[in-house]
C-alpha positions in Angstrom: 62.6 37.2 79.6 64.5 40.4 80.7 62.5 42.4 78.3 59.3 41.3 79.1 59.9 42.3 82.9 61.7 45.1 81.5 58.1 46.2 79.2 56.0 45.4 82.5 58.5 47.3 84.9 57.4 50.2 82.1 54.1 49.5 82.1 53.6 50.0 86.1 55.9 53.3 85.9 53.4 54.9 82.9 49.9 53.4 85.1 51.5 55.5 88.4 52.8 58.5 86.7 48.7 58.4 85.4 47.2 57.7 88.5 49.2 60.4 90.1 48.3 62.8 87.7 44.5 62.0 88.0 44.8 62.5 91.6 46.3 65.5 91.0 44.2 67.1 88.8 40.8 65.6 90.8 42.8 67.4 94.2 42.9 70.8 92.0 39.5 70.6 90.9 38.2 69.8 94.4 40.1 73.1 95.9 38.2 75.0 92.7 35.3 73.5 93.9 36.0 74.9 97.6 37.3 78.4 96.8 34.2 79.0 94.5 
């Protein structure tokens, strides 16, 4: 039981470290878009 919630505890970490680095990269391409 402790590992399950312990591979789904992981599983949340890895989908926000990947939605932050999509925001990320969609805020950098947006400024690219408005400096050129």
């Amino acid at each position: 039981m402790y590992n399950g919630l312990f591979i789904i505890n992981n599983m949340i970490h890895i989908n926000l470290l990947i939605v932050g680095l999509l925001s990320f990269i969609v805020k950098c391409n947006g400024l690219r878009l408005i400096i050129f």
